[in-house]
C-alpha positions as CSV (number, residue, x, y, z in Angstrom):
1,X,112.8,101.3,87.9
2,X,108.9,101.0,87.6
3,X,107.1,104.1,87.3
4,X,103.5,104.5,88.1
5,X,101.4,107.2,87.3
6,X,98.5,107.9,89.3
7,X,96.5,110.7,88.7
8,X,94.7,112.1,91.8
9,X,91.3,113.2,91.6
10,X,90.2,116.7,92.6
11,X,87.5,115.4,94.8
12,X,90.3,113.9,97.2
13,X,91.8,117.2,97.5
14,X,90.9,120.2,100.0
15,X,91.9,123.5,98.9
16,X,92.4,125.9,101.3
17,X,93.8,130.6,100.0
18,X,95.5,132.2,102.0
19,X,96.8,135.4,101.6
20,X,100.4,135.4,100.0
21,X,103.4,137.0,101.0
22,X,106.5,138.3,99.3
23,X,106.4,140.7,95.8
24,X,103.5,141.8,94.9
25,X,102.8,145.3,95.9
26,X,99.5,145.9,97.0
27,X,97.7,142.9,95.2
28,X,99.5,141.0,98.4
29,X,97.1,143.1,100.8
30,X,93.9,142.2,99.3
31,X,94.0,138.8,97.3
32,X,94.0,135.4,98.8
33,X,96.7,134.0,96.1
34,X,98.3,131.1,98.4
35,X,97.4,128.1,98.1
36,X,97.4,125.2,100.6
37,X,96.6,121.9,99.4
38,X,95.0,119.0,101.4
39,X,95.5,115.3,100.5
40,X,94.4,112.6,102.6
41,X,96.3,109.3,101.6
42,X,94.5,106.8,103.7
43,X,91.0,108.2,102.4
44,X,92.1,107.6,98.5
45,X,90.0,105.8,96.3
46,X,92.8,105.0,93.6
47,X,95.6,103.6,95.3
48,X,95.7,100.2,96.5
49,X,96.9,99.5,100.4
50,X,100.8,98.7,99.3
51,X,100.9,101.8,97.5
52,X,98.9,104.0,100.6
53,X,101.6,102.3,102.6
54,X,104.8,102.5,100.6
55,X,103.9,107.0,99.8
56,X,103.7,106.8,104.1
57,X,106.9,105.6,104.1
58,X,108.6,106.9,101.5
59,X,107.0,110.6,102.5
60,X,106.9,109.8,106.1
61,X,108.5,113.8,106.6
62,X,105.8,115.4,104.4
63,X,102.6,113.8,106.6
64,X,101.0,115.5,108.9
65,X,99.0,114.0,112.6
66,X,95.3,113.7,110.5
67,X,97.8,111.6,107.9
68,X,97.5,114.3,105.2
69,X,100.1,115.6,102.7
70,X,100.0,119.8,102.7
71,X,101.2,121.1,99.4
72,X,101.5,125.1,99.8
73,X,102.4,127.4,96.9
74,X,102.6,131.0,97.0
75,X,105.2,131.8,94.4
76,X,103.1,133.3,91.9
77,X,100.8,136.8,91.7
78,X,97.7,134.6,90.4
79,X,95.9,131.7,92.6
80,X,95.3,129.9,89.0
81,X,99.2,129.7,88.4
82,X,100.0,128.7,92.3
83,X,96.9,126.5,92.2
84,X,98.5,124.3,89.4
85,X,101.9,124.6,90.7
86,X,100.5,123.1,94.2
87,X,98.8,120.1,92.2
88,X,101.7,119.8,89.6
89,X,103.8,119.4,93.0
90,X,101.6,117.1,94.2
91,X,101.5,114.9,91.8
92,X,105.3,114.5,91.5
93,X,105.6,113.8,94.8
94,X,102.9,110.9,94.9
95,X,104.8,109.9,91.6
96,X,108.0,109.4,92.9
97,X,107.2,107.8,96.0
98,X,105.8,104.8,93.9
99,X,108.8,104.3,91.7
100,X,110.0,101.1,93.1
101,X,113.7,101.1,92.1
102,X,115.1,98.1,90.3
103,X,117.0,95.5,92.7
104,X,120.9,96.0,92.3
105,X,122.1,92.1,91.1
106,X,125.3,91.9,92.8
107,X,128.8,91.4,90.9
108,X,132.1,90.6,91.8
109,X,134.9,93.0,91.1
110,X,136.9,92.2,88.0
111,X,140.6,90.9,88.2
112,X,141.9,94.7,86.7
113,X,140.1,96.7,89.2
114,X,141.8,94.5,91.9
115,X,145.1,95.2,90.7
116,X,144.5,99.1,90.7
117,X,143.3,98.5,94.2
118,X,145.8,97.2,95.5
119,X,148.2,99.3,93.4
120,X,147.0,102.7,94.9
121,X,146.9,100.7,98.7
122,X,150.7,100.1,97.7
123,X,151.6,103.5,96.3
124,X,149.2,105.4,99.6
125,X,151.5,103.4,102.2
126,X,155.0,104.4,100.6
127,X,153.6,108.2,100.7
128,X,152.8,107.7,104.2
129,X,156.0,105.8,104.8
130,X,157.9,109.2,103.6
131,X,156.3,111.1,105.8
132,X,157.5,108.8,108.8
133,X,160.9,108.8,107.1
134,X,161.1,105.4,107.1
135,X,162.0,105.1,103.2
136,X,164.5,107.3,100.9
């Protein structure tokens, strides 16, 4: 497989806080510690057009109507922490969906493993065959 790193800059991302649910006590109430981030993929400066279009493809599920992906994270008590977790999540998500995976060169089975085949099609029928009653 052929990995490519591309590191997204922070000027192509819109960062939106919202205010977090879940455990925090009271800190929940009055800090904005979700975060929600914006990426536009057809507005990117470092990806070539086959790599825009293979990330819409490959994260067809994860784009939204203005052809965004939305990265939330809310996990932690501190917007720093869920701030990297959102790019960190980000970034393995554009990551992954330009690995092209290496093309499968196909074999033919070897003479053994047609043997056992046909051994364990032989020894399935008689067990089926028992069941019928047709053999003692």
């Amino acid at each position: 497989m052929t990995k490519i790193i591309k590191q997204i800059p922070e000027s192509e991302i819109k960062m939106t806080f919202a205010r977090s649910s879940g455990a925090g006590g009271q800190n929940v109430n009055k800090t904005s510690t979700k975060v929600i981030l914006h990426w536009c993929v057809g507005e990117s400066a470092v990806l070539s057009l086959l790599e825009k279009d293979r990330i819409r493809i490959k994260l067809a599920n994860r784009l939204n109507d203005e052809d965004e992906i939305v990265v939330m994270a809310e996990e932690e008590r501190s917007q720093l922490q869920n701030r990297a977790q959102a790019l960190a999540r980000l970034h393995t998500l554009v990551d992954e969906a330009l690995v092209i995976p290496k093309r499968r060169k196909p074999t033919k089975p070897t003479y053994s493993s047609k043997l056992k085949r046909l051994e364990t099609k032989k020894q399935h029928s008689i067990k089926k065959a028992h069941r019928r009653g047709l053999v003692e």
